[in-house]
C-alpha positions in Angstrom: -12.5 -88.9 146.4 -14.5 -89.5 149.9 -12.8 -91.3 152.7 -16.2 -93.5 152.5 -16.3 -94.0 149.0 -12.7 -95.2 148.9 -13.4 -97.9 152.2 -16.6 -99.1 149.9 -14.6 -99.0 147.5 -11.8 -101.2 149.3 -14.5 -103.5 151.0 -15.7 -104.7 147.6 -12.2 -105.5 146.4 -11.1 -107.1 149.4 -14.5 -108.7 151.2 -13.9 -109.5 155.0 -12.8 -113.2 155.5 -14.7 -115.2 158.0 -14.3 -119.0 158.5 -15.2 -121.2 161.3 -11.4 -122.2 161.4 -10.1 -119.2 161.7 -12.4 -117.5 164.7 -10.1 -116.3 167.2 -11.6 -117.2 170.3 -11.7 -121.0 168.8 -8.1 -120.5 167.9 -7.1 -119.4 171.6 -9.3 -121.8 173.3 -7.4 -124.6 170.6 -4.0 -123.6 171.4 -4.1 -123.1 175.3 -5.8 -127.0 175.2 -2.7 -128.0 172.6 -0.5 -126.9 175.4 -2.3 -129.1 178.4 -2.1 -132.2 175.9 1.1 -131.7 175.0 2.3 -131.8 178.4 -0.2 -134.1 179.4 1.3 -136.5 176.8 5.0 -136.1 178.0 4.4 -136.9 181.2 2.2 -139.7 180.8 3.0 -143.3 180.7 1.2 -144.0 178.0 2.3 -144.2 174.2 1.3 -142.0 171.2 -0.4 -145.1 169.8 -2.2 -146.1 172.7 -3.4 -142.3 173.6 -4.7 -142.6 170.0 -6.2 -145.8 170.8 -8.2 -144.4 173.2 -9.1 -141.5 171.9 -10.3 -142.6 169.0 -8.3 -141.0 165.9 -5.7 -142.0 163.9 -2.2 -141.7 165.1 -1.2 -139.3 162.4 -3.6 -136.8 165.0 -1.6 -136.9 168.0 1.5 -136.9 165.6 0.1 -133.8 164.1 -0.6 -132.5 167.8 3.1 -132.7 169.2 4.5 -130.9 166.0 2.1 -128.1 166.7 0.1 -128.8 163.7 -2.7 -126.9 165.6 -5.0 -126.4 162.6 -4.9 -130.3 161.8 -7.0 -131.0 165.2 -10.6 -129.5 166.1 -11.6 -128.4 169.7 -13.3 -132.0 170.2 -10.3 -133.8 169.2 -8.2 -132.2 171.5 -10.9 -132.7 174.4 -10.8 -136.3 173.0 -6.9 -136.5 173.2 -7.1 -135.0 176.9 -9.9 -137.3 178.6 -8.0 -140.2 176.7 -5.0 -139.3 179.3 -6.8 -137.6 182.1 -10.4 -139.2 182.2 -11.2 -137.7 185.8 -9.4 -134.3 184.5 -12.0 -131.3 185.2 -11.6 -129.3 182.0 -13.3 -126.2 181.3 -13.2 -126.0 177.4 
């Protein structure tokens, strides 16, 4: 058997996985904003309940956040989360 039959082959068995959740760059851009709120939120005044007050989600979200339940929160949530704590904070994501 051919080298290119048999990665055919394998490509029809096992098709390449693509989901919006699971995009890399998203991922990145997700975690290295997880780790601003995170410390934003430890060193802020302001409780869990109120952050989520302002924000505008559920406190089960910013419960989610600080036990690095990164795949429970989107990219806007988390810019949410951080303008809820920082509202003059420049952020780039």
């Amino acid at each position: 058997m051919s080298t290119a039959r048999h990665s055919s082959n394998a490509e029809l068995l096992d098709p390449p996985r693509r989901s919006p959740d699971l995009d890399v760059r998203d991922l990145e851009k997700r975690t290295r904003l997880m780790r601003i709120v995170t410390r934003l939120i430890a060193v802020s005044d302001l409780g869990c309940r109120e952050i989520a007050r302002r924000a505008g989600l559920p406190a089960q979200k910013i419960s989610d956040l600080l036990a690095g339940r990164l795949e429970h929160l989107s990219l806007d949530e988390l810019r949410l989360v951080y303008h809820s704590i920082d509202p003059d904070g420049a952020l780039n994501y």
